[in-house]
C-alpha positions in Angstrom: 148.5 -2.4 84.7 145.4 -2.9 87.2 146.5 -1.8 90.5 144.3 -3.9 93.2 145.4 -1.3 96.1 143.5 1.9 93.9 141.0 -0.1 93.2 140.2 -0.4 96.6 141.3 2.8 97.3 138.4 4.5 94.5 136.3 2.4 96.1 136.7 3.6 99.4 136.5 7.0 98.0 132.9 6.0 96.3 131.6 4.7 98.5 132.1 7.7 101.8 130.7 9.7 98.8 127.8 7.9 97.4 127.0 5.4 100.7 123.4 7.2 101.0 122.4 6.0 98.2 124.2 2.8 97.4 122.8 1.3 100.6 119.2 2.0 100.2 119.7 0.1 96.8 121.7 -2.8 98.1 118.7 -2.7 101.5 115.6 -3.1 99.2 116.5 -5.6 96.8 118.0 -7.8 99.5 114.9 -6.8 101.6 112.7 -7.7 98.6 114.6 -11.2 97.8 114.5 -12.6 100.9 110.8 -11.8 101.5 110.5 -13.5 98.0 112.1 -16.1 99.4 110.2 -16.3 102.9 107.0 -16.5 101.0 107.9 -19.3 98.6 108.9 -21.0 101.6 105.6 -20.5 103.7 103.7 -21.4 100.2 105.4 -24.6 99.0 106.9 -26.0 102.6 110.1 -28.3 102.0 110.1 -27.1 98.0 109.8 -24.0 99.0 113.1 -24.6 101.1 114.9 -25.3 98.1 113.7 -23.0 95.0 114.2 -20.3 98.0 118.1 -21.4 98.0 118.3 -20.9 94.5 116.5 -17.7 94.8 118.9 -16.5 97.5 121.9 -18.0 95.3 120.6 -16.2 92.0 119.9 -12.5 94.7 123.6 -12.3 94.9 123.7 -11.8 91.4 120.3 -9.7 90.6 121.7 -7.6 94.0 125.1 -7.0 92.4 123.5 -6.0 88.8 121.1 -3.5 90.9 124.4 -2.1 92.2 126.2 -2.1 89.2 123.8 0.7 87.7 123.7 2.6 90.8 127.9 2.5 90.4 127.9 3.6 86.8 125.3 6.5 88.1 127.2 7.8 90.2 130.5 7.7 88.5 129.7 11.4 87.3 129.7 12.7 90.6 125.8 13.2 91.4 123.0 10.6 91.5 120.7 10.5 88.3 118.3 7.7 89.1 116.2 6.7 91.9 115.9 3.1 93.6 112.7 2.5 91.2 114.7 3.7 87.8 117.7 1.9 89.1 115.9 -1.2 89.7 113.6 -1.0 86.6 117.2 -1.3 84.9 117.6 -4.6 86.0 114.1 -6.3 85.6 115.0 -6.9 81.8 118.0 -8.7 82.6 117.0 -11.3 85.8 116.9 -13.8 83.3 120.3 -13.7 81.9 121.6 -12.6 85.5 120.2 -15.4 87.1 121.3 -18.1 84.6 124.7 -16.4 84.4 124.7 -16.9 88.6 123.8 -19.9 89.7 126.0 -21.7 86.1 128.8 -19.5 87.7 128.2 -21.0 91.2 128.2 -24.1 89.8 131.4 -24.0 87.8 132.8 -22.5 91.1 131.7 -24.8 93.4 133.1 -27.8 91.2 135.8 -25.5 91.1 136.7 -25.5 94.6 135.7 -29.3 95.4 138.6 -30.1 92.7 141.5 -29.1 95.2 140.4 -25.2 95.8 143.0 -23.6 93.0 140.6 -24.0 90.0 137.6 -22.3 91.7 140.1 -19.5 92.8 141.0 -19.2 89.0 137.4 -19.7 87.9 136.2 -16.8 90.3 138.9 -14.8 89.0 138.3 -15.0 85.2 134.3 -14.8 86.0 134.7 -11.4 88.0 133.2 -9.4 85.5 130.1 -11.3 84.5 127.2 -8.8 86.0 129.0 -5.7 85.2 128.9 -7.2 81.4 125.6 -8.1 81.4 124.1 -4.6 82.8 126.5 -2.3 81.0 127.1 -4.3 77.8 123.8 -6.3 77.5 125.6 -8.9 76.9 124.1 -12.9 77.1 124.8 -15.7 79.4 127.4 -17.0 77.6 128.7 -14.1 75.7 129.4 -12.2 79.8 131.7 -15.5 80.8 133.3 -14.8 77.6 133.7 -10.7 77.9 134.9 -11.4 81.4 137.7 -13.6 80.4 138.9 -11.3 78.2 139.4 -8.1 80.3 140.6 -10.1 82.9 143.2 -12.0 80.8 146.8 -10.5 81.4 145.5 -9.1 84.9 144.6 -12.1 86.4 146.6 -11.5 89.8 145.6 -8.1 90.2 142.1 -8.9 89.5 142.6 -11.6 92.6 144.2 -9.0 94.4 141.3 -7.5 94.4 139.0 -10.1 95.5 141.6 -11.0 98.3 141.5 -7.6 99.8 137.7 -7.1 99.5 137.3 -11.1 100.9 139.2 -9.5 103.5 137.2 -6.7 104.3 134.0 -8.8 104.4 135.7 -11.0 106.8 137.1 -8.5 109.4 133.7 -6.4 109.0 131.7 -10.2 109.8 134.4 -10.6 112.6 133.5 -7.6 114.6 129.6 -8.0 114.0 130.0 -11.2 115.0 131.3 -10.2 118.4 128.4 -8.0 119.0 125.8 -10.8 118.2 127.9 -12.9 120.9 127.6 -10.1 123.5 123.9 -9.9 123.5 123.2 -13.2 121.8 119.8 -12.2 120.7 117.9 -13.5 118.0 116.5 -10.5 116.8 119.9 -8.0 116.9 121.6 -11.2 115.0 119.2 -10.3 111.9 119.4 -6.9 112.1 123.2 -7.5 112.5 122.6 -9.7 109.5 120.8 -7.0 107.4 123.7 -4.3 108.2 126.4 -6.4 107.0 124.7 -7.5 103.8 123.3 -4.1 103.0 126.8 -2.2 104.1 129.5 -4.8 102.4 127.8 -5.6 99.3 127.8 -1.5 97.8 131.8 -1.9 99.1 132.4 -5.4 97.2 130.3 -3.9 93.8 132.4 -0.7 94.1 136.0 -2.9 93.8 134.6 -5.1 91.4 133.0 -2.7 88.7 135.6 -0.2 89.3 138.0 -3.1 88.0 135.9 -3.7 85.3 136.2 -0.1 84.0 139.8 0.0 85.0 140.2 -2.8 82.4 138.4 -1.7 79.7 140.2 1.5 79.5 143.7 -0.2 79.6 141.9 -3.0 77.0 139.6 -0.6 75.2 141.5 3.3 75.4 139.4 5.9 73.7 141.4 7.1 70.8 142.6 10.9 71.0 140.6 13.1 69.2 142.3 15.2 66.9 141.4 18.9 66.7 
């Protein structure tokens, strides 16, 4: 049975050992989407506004695939790939990462505006999606699918996990937002702003792929070799 406190707990672990390097990764591709998005909005105005929303909504999803290969990298102990291989890993799948995303966020957001339980449950069953998609190669469609069915039979540990790393995020934003009162600068709240996105989101991939592996063994064990 998935155990949402060791998930956390490897997590944890993972991320004191490997934090030099999952940061840089999570720093440049969030540095690189939201200069993507900065220009789109300088070049197209009001249009530029909105495809630059989607942009942002889709980078949660191209970010957590980036991170996903820098997780399974590291999972032997020592880091293989750079921040170019690792992100050269993801260029073939933006397309299937982004439409995977933003149908997600929309099936979640419907979720949620139907009385709050079904997005919880569609969140929950949809946990999986990137890590499915970057170490499966598998399709749109085919990741909601693979998803389901590792977290079927777990489903309250899987939102175990997601409450204790929603947590996290929330007590981490809680003290950064104290700082950004204190000074109240404009400038220190988007540095602030870049630290908490480039810090949490190596934590919140760690949880979440970690589950995914957790779930594949218990799904999918490797049969014994017989001497």
């Amino acid at each position: 049975m998935l155990s949402a406190g060791s998930v956390i707990g490897q997590a944890w672990e993972m991320y004191k050992a490997h934090w030099r390097h999952l940061i840089p990764v999570a720093f440049v591709v969030y540095v690189l989407i939201s200069l993507f998005a900065l220009l789109l909005v300088v070049l197209l105005g009001w249009f530029g506004v909105l495809v630059g929303a989607l942009i942002a909504l889709a980078g949660v999803f191209w970010l957590q695939g980036a991170l996903v290969i820098a997780i399974d990298d590291v999972r032997d102990g020592r880091v293989d790939l750079s921040i170019r291989e690792t992100l050269n890993r993801v260029l073939p799948r933006l397309n299937t990462l982004t439409f995977a995303g933003l149908l997600a966020a929309v099936g979640i957001t419907i979720g949620f505006i139907l009385l709050i339980v079904p997005g919880l449950i569609l969140i929950t069953l949809w946990l999986l999606i990137v890590p499915a998609i970057m170490l499966e190669n598998r399709g749109v469609f085919e990741s909601f699918g693979r998803s389901r069915q590792l977290v079927s039979g777990h489903g309250w540990s899987v939102f175990g996990v997601i409450v204790l790393t929603v947590a996290i995020l929330i007590a981490v934003n809680i003290g950064l937002g104290l700082v950004e009162a204190a000074f109240d600068s404009r400038w220190l709240n988007l540095l602030l702003d870049i630290v908490s996105q480039t810090a949490t989101a190596p934590f919140l991939a760690l949880a979440w792929t970690i589950s995914y592996f957790e779930l594949r063994a218990i799904k999918e064990p490797t049969p014994a070799i017989t001497p």
